[in-house]
Every structure is written in C-alpha cells, then in structure tokens.
N, C-alpha and C positions, 0 to 999 in steps of 0.2 A: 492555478492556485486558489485558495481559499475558497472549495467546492465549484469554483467555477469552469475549469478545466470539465469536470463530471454532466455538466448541464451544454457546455458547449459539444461536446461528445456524443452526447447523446442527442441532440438535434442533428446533426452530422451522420450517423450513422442511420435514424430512419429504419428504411426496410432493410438498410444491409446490415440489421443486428446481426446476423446466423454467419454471417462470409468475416466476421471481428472475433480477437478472443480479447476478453477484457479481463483485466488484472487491478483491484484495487485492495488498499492497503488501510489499515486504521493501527490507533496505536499513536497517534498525532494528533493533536488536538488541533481544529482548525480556528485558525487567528478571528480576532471579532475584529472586524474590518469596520473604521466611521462609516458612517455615513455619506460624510464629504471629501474621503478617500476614494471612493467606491462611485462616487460619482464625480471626480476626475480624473477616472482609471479611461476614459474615452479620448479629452483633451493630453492626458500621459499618453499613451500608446501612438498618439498625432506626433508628438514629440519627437520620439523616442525614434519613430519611425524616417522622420524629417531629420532628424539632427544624432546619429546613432550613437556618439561620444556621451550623449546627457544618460545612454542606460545604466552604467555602473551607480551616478549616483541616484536614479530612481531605485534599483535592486537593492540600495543599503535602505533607502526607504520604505522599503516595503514591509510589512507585520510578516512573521514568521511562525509557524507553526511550531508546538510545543511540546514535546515529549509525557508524556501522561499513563498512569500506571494504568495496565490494561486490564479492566473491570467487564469479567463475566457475563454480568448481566447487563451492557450497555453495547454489549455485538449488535445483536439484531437491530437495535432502534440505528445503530449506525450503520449497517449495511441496508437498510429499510432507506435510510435518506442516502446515499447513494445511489441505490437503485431507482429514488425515487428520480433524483435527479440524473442520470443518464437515460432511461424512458425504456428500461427494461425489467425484465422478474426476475433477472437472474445475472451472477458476474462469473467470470471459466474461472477466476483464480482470486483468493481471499489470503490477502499476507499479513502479517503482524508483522509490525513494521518497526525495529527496533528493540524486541521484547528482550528482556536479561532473559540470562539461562533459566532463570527458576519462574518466567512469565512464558519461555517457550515450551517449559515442560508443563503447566496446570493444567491437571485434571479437568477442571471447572470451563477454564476458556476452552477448551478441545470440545469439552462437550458443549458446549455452544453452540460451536460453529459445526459439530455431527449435528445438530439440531436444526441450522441451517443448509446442509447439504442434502436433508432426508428430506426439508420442507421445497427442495430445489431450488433455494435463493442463491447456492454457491455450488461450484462444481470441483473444486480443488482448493488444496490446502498449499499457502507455501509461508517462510519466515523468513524476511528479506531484515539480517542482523545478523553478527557477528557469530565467525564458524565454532565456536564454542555455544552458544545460545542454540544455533543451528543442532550441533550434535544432542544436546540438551534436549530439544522437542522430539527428534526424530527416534532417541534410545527410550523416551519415554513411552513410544509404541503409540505415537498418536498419528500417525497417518500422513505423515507429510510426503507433500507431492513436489514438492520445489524449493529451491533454497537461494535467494538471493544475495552476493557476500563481496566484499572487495576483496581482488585477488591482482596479482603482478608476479613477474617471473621472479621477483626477487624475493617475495614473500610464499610463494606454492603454497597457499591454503587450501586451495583443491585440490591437487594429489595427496597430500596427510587429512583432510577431511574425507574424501573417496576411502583411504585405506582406515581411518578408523570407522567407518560405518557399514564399510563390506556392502552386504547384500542389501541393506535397509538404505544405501543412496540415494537421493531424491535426485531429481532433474538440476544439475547446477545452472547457475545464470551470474555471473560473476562482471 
C-alpha cells in the first residue's frame, strides 16, 4: 500500500525483472501517509505479527486510497514514479483502475498510454472496472488487452461480456 508494495518489489525482483510480469494500475490516488504513521508501520507490523487479532483494527486505521478522475496528462508522470519505484523501464500490463464507461472509452487517455507503449514504458493495456466500463473502452477500438471484473456464477458477467464483444474480447481475469 501507499506505493510501497512498488519499491518493496522491486528490490525483490533484482535481476529476475524478465522471469515477472508486472501489472500496475492508477486511477487511485495514493493516500498521504504522516509522517508518524509511516514511521510506526515497523513497531505495527511487530504487532500485528505477535498478536494477529489486533490486524482488523489496525486495517480500519489505515488511509485509503481515493478514487480520482483520470487526467490524461498525469499517466506518464505516474507510470514514471512507479517504474521509478519498482527499479525498472518498463510494466507487461497498465490498467485503469476503476474508470466510468466514458474515462474507459477517452480518446485522450488511450492516447497516452499508445504514447507510453511506443516509448516502451508499458507493454499492455488492461481496465480492471466494471463490465460495462470494460465494454466502453474495448468498443471504443482502443486496444485493450485485459479486462479485470467481479464475476460469480450468480452473476455470469463473463459469458454476457464475452458475447457482447465477440471477436474484440480481451484476456478476462475475473
């Protein structure tokens, strides 16, 4: 959480970039963590560790990341700190992470992140958000490679998303 997943990762992975596929998402805004949260996320985690019943209420306490309209021109610099922080040039998959139907279909962010995929900082496109949003980006003809969605036998959003998009299906991950 709060980019630090991304830097613990990327120290971890080392020379075995190439043998990983990495997948990261924006579209979140990440939480501004204190100070003096952040520096007893060390004695937390002792805790947490020693005494497992105290994790519920440290997880209510923790900041949360924020839903935030996804602006065009602020891909790159966030795929740039990303990348910076996992300790590579490049991520296999770039999702928008919650977009409405009408932020999965923009012209604008599509060409972005083609802007990103020519410059090789990204290698795939996916939309990890609701199979309407999903259908939205993918009819837009902007190249989606993967589709991330809640799905249950009760609900079959993937066989009715499979059959409204036919041939233009992307990879589901449900």
């Amino acid at each position: 959480g709060d980019g630090q997943a991304e830097a613990l990762l990327g120290r971890f992975l080392g020379e075995h970039r190439k043998e990983v596929v990495i997948c990261t998402k924006f579209g979140i805004a990440r939480p501004q963590v204190p100070l003096h949260k952040r520096l007893a996320r060390p004695l937390v985690r002792s805790m947490v560790k020693a005494f497992p019943s105290f994790r519920p209420f440290f997880s209510r306490a923790r900041a949360h990341g924020r839903h935030v309209v996804i602006a065009p021109e602020c891909i790159e610099a966030m795929v740039a700190d990303s990348l910076k922080r996992l300790g590579t040039d490049y991520v296999d998959v770039l999702a928008l992470h919650e977009p409405s139907p009408s932020e999965a279909a923009n012209e604008a962010t599509h060409a972005a992140i083609g802007r990103l995929i020519t410059k090789g900082m990204v290698r795939a496109v996916s939309v990890a958000a609701s199979p309407e949003a999903i259908r939205a980006g993918v009819e837009a003809g902007h190249g989606v490679h993967m589709a991330q969605f809640p799905d249950s036998p009760f609900d079959d959003a993937a066989p009715r998303l499979r059959e409204a998009l036919g041939e233009r299906s992307p990879f589901f991950i449900t």
